[in-house]
N, CA, C and O atoms as CSV, one atom per row, in Angstrom:
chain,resi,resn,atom,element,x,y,z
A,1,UNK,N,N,-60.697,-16.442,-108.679
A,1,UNK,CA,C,-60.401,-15.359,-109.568
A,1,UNK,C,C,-60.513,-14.066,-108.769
A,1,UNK,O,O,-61.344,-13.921,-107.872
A,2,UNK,N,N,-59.613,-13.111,-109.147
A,2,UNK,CA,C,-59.394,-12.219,-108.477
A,2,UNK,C,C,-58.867,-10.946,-109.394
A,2,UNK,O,O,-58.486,-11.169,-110.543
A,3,UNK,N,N,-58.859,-9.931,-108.985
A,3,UNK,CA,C,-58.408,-8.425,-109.634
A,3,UNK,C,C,-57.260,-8.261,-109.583
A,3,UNK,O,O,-56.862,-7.406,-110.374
A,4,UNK,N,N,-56.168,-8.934,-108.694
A,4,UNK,CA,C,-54.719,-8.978,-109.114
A,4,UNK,C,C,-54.462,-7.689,-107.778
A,4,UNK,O,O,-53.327,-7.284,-107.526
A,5,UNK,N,N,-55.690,-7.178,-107.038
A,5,UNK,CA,C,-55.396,-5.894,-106.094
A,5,UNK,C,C,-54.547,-6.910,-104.965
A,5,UNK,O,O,-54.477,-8.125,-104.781
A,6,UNK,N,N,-53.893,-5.568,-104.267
A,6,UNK,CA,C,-52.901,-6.238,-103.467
A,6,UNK,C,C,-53.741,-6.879,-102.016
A,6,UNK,O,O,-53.498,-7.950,-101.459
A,7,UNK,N,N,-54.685,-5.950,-101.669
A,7,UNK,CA,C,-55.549,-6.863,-100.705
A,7,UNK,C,C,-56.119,-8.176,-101.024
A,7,UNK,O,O,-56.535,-8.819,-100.060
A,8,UNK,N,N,-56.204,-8.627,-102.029
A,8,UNK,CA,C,-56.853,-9.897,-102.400
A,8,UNK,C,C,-55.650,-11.013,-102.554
A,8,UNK,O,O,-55.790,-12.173,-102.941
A,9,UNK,N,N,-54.172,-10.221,-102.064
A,9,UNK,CA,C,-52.948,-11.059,-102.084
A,9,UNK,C,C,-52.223,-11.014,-100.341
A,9,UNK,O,O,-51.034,-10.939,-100.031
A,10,UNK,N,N,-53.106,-11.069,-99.688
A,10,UNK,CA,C,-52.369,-11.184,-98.305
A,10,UNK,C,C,-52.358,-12.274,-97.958
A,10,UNK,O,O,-52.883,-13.194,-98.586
A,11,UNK,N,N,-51.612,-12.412,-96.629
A,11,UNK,CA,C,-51.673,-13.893,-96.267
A,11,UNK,C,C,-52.550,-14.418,-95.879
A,11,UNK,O,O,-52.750,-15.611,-96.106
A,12,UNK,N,N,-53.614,-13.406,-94.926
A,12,UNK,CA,C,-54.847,-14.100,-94.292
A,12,UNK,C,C,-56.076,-14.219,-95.398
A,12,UNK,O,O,-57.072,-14.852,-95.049
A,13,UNK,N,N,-56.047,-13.790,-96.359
A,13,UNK,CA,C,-56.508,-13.988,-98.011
A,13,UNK,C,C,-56.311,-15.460,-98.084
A,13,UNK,O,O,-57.157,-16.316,-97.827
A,14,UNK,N,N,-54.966,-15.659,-98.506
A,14,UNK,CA,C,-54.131,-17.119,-99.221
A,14,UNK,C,C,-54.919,-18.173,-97.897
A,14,UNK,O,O,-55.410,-19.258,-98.211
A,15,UNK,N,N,-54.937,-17.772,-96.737
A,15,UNK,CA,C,-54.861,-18.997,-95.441
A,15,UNK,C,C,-56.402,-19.106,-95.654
A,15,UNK,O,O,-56.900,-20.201,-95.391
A,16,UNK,N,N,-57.360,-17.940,-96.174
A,16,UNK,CA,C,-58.810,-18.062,-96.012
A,16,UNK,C,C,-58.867,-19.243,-97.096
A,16,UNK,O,O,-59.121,-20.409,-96.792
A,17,UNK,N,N,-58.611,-18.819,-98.337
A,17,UNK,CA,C,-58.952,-19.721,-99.438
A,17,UNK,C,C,-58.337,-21.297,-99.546
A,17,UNK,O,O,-58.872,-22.225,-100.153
A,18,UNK,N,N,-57.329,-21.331,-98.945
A,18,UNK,CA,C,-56.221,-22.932,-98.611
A,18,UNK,C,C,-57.737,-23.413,-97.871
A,18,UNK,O,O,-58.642,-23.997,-98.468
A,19,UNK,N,N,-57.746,-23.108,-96.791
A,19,UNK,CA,C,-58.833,-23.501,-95.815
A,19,UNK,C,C,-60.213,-24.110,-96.318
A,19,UNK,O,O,-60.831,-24.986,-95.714
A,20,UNK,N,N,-60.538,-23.621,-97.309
A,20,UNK,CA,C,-61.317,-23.735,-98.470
A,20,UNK,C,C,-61.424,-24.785,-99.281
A,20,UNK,O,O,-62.421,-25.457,-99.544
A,21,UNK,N,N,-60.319,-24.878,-99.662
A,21,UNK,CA,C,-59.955,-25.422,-101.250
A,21,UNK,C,C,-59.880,-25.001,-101.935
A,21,UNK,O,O,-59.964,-25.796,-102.871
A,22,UNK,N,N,-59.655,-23.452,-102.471
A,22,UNK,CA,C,-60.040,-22.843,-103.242
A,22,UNK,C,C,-58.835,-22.306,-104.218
A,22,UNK,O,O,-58.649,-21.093,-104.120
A,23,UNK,N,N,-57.952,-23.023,-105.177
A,23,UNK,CA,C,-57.080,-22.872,-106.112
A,23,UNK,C,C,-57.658,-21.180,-107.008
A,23,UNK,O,O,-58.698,-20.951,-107.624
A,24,UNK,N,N,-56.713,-20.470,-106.773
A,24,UNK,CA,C,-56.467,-18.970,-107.817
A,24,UNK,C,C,-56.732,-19.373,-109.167
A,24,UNK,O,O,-57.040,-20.562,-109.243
A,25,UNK,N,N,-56.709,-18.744,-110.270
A,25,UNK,CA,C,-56.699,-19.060,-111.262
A,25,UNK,C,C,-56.007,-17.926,-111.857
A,25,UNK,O,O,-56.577,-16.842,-111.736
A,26,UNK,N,N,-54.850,-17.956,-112.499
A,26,UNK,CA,C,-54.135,-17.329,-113.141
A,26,UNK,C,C,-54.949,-15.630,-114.219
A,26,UNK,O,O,-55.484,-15.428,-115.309
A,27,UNK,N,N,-54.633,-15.009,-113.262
A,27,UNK,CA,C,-55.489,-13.613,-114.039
A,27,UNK,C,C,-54.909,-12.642,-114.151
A,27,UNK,O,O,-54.367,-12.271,-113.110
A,28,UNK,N,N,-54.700,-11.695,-115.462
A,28,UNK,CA,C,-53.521,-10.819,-116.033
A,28,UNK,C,C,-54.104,-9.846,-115.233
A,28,UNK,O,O,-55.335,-9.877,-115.213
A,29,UNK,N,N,-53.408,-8.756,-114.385
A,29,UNK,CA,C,-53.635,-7.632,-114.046
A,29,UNK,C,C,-54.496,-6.692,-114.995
A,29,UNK,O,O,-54.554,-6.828,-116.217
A,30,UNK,N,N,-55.311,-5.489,-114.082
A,30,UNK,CA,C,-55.954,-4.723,-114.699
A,30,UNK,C,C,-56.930,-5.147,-115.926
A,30,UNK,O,O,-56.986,-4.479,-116.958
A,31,UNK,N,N,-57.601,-6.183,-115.734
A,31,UNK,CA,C,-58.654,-7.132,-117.234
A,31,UNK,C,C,-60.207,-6.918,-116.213
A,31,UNK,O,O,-60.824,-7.869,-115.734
A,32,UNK,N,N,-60.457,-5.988,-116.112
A,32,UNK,CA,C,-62.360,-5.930,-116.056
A,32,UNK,C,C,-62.706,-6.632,-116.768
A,32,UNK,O,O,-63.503,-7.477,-116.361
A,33,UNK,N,N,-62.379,-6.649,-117.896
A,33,UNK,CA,C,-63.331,-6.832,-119.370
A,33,UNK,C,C,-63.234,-8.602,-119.417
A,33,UNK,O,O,-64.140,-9.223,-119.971
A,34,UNK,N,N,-61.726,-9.536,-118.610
A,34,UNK,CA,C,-61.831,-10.142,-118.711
A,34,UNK,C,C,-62.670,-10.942,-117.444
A,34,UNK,O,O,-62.946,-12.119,-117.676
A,35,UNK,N,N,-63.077,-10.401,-116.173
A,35,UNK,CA,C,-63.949,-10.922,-115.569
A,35,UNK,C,C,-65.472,-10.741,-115.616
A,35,UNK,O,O,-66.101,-9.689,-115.497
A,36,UNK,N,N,-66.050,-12.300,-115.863
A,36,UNK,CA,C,-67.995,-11.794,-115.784
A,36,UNK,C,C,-68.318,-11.318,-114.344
A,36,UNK,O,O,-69.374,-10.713,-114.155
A,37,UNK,N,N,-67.599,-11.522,-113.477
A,37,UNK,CA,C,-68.598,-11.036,-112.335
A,37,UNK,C,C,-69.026,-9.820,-112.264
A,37,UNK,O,O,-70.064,-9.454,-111.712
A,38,UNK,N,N,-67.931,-8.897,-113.038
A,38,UNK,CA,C,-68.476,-7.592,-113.441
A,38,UNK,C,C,-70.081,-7.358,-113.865
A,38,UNK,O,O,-70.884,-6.610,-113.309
A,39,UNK,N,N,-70.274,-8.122,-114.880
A,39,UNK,CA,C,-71.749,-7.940,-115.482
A,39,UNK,C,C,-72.785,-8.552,-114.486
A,39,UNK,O,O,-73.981,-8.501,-114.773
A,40,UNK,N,N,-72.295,-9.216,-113.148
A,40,UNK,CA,C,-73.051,-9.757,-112.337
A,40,UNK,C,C,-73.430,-8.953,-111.644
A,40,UNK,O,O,-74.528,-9.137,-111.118
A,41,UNK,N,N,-72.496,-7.424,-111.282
A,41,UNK,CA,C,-72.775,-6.394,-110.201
A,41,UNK,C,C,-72.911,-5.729,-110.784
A,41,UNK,O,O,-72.855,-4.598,-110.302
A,42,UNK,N,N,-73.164,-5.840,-112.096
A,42,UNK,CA,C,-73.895,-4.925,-112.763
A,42,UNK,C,C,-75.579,-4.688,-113.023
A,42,UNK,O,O,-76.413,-3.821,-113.281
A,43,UNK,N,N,-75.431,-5.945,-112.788
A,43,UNK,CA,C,-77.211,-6.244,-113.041
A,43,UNK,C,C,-77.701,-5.923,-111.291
A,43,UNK,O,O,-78.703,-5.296,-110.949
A,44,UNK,N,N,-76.791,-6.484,-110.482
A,44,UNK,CA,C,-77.322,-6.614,-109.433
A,44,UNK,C,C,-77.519,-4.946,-108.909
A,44,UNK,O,O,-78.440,-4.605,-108.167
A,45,UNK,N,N,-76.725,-4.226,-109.318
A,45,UNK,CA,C,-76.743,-2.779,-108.992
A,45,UNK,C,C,-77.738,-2.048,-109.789
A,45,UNK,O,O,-78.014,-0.961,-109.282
A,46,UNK,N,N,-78.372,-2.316,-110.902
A,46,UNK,CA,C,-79.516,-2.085,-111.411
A,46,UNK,C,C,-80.188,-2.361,-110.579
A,46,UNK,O,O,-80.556,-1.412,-109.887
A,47,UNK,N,N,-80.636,-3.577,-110.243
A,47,UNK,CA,C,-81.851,-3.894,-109.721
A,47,UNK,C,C,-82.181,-3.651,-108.291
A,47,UNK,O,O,-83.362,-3.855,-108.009
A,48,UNK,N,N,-81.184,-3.153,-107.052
A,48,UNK,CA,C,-81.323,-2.503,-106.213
A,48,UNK,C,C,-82.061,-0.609,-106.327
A,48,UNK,O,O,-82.942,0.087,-105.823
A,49,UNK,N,N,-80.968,-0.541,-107.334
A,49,UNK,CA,C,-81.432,0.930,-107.643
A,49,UNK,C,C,-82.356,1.020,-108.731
A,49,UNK,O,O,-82.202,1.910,-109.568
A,50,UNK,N,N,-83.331,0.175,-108.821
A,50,UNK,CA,C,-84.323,0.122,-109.345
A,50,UNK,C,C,-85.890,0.017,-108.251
A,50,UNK,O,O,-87.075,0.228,-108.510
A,51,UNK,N,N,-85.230,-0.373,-107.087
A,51,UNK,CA,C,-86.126,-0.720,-106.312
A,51,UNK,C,C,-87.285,0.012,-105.796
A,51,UNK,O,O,-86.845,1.006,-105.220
A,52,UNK,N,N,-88.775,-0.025,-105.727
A,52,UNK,CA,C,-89.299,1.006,-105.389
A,52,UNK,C,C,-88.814,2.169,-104.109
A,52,UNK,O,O,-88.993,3.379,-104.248
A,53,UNK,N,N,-88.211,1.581,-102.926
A,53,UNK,CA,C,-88.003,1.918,-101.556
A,53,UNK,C,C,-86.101,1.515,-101.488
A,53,UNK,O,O,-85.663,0.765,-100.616
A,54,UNK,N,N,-85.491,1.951,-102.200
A,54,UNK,CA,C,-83.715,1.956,-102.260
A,54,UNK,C,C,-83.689,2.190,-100.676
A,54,UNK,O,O,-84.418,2.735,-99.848
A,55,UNK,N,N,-82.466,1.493,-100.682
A,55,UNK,CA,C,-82.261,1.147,-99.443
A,55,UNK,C,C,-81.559,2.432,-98.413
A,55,UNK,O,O,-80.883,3.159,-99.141
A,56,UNK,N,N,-81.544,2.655,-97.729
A,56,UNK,CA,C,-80.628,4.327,-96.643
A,56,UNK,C,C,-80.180,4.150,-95.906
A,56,UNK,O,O,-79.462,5.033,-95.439
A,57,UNK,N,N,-80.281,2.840,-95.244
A,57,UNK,CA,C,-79.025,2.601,-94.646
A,57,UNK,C,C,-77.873,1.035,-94.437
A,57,UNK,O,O,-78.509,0.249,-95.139
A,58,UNK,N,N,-77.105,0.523,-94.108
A,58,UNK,CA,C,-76.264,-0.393,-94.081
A,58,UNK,C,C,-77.379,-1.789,-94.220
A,58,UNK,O,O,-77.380,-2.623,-95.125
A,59,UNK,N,N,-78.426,-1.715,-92.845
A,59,UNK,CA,C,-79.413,-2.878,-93.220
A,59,UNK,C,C,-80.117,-2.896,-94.187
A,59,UNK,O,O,-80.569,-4.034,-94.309
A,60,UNK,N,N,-80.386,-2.386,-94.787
A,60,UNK,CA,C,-81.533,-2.022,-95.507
A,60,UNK,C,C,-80.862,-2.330,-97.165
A,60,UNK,O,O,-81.340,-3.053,-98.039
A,61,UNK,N,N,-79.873,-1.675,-97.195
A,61,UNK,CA,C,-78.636,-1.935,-97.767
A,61,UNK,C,C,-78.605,-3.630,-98.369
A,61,UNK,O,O,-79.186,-4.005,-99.388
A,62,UNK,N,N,-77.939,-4.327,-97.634
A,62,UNK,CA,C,-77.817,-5.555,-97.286
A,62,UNK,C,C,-78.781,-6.461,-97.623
A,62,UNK,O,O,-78.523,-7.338,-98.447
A,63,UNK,N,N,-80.288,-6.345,-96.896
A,63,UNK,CA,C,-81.003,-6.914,-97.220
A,63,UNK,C,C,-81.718,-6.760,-98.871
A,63,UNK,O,O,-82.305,-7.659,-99.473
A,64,UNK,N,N,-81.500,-5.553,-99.290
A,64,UNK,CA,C,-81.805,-5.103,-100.538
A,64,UNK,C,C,-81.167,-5.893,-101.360
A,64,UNK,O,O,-81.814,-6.509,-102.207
A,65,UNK,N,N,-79.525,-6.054,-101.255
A,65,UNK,CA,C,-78.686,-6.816,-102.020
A,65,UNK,C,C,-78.934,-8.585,-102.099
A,65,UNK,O,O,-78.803,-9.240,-103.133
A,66,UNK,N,N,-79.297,-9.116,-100.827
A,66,UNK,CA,C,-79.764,-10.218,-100.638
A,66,UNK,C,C,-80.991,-10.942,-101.595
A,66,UNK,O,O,-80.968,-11.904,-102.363
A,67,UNK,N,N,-82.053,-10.014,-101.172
A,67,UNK,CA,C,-83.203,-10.287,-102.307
A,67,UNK,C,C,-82.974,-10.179,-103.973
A,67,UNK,O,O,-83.311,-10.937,-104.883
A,68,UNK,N,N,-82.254,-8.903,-103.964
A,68,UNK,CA,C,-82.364,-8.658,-105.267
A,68,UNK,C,C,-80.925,-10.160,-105.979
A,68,UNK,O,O,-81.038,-10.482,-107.162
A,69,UNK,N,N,-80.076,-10.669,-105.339
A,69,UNK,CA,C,-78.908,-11.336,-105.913
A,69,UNK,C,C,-80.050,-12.548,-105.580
A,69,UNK,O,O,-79.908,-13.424,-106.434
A,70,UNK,N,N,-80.980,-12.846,-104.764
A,70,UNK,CA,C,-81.543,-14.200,-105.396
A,70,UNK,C,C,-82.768,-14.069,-106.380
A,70,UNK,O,O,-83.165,-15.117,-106.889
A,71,UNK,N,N,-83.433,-12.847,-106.714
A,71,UNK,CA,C,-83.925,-12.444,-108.315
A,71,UNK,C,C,-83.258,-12.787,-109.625
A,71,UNK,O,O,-83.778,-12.833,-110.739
A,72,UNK,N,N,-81.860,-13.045,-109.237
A,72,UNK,CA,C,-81.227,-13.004,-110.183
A,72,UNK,C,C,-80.925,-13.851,-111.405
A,72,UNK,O,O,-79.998,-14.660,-111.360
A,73,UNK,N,N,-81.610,-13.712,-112.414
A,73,UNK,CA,C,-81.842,-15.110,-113.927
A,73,UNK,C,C,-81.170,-16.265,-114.032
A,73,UNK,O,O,-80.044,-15.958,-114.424
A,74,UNK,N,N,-81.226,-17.121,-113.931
A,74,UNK,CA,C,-80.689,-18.207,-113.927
A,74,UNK,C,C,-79.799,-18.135,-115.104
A,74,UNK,O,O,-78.597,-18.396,-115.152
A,75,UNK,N,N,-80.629,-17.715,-116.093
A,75,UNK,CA,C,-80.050,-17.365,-117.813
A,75,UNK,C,C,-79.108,-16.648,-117.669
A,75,UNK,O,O,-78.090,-17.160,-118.134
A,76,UNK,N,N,-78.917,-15.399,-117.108
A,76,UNK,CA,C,-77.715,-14.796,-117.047
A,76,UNK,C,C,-76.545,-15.076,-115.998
A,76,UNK,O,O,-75.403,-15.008,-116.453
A,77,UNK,N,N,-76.683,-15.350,-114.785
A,77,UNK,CA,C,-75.196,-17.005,-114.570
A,77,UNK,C,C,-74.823,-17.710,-115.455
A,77,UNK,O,O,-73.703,-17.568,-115.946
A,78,UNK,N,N,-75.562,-18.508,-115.806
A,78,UNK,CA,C,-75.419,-19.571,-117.139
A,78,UNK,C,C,-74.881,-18.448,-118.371
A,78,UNK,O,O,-74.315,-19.183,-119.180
A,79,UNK,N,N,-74.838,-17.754,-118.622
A,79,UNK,CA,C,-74.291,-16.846,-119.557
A,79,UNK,C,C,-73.163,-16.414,-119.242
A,79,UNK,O,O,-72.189,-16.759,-119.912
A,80,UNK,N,N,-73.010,-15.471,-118.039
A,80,UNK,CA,C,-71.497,-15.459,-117.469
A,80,UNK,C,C,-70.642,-16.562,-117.586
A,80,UNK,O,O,-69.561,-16.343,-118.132
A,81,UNK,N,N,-70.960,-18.074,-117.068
A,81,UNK,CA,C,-70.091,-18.711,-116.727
A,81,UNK,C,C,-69.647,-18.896,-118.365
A,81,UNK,O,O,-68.508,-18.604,-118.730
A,82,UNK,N,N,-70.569,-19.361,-119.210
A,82,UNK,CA,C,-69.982,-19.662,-120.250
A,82,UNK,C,C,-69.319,-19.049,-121.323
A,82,UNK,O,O,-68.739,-19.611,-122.251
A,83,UNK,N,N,-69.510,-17.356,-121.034
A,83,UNK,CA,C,-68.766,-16.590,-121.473
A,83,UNK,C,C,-67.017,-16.806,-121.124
A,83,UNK,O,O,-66.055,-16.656,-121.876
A,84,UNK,N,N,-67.069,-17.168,-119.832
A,84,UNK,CA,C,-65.497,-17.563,-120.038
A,84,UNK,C,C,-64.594,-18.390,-120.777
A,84,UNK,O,O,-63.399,-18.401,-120.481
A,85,UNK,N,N,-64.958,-18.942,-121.518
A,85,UNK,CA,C,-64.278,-19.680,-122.485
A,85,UNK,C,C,-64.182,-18.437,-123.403
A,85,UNK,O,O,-63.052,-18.006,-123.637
A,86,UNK,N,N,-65.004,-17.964,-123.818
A,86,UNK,CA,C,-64.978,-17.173,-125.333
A,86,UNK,C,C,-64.066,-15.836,-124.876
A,86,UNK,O,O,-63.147,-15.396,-125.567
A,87,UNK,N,N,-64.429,-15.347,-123.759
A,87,UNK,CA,C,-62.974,-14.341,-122.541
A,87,UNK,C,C,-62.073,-14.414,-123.134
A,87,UNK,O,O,-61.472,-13.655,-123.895
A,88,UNK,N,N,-61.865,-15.955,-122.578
A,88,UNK,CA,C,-60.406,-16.621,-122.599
A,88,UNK,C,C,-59.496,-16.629,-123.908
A,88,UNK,O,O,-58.352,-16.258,-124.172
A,89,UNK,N,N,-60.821,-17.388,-124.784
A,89,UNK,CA,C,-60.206,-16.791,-126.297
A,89,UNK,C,C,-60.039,-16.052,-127.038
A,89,UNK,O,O,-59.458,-16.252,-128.104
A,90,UNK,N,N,-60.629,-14.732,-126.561
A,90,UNK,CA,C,-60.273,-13.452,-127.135
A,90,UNK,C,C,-59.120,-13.035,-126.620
A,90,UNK,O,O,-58.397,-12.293,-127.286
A,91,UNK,N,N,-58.766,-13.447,-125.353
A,91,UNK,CA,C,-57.554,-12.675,-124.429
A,91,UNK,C,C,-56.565,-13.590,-125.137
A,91,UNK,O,O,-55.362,-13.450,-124.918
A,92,UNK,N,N,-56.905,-14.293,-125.772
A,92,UNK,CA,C,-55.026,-15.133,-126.441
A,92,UNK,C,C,-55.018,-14.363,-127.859
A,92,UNK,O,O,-53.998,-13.798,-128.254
A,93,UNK,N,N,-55.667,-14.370,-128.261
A,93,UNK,CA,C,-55.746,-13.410,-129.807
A,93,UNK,C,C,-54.519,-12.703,-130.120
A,93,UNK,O,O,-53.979,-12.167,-129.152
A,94,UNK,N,N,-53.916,-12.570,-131.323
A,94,UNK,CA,C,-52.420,-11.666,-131.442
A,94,UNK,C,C,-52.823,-10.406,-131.208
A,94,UNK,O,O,-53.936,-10.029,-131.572
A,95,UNK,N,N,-52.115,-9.752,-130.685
A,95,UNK,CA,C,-52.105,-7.920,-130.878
A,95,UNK,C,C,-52.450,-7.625,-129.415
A,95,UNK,O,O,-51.957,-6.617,-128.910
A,96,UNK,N,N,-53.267,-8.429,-128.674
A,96,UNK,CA,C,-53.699,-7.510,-127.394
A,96,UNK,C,C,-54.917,-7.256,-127.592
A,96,UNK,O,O,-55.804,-7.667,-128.339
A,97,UNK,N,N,-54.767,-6.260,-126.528
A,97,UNK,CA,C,-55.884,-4.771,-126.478
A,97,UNK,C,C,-57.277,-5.160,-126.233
A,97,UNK,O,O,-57.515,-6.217,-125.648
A,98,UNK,N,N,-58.028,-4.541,-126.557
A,98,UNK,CA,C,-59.372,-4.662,-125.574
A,98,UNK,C,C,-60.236,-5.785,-126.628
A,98,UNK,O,O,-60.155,-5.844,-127.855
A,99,UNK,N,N,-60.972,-6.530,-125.817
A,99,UNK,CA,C,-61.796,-6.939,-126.003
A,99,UNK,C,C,-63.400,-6.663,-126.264
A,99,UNK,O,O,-63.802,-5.622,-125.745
A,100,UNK,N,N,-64.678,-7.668,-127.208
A,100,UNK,CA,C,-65.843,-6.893,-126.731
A,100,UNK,C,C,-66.136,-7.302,-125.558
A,100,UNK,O,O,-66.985,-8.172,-125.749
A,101,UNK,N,N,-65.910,-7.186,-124.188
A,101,UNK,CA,C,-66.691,-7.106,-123.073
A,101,UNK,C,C,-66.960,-6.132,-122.365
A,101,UNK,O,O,-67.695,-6.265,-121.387
């Protein structure tokens, strides 16, 4: 899954993920609302900038992000993932338009 941006559509993109195994999954342009990973860097960006000692530079950075993404609730993965079904079924709904996410 992807943002539909044109860097995430190059070839050395497509050759990384083939290499992989890693099948696209069909995603309408411009849908934040329809990806959870959003609420994943959302939490995770809380909890860096929550940190007593925020990080100042690139390492510090990094390692900040490291610790704090394995803090991260088991409960709320398990919530993301299974939010995608209910995504999914709001995004077929008649009329369009925004969703609650």
């Amino acid at each position: 899954m992807d943002d539909n941006a044109t860097c995430h559509r190059t070839l050395a993109v497509q050759d990384c993920l083939d290499s992989e195994g890693i099948q696209r999954l069909v995603w309408p342009a411009r849908s934040p609302d329809l990806n959870p990973i959003e609420n994943v860097w959302d939490a995770l960006g809380r909890q860096v900038a929550g940190r007593n000692y925020p990080p100042t530079n690139k390492n510090t950075l990094i390692r900040a992000l490291t610790e704090e993404w394995d803090k991260l609730p088991q409960h709320l993965l398990d919530n993301v993932v299974q939010s995608m079904v209910r995504r999914g079924m709001l995004h077929h709904t008649p009329h369009g338009g925004h969703i609650p996410y």
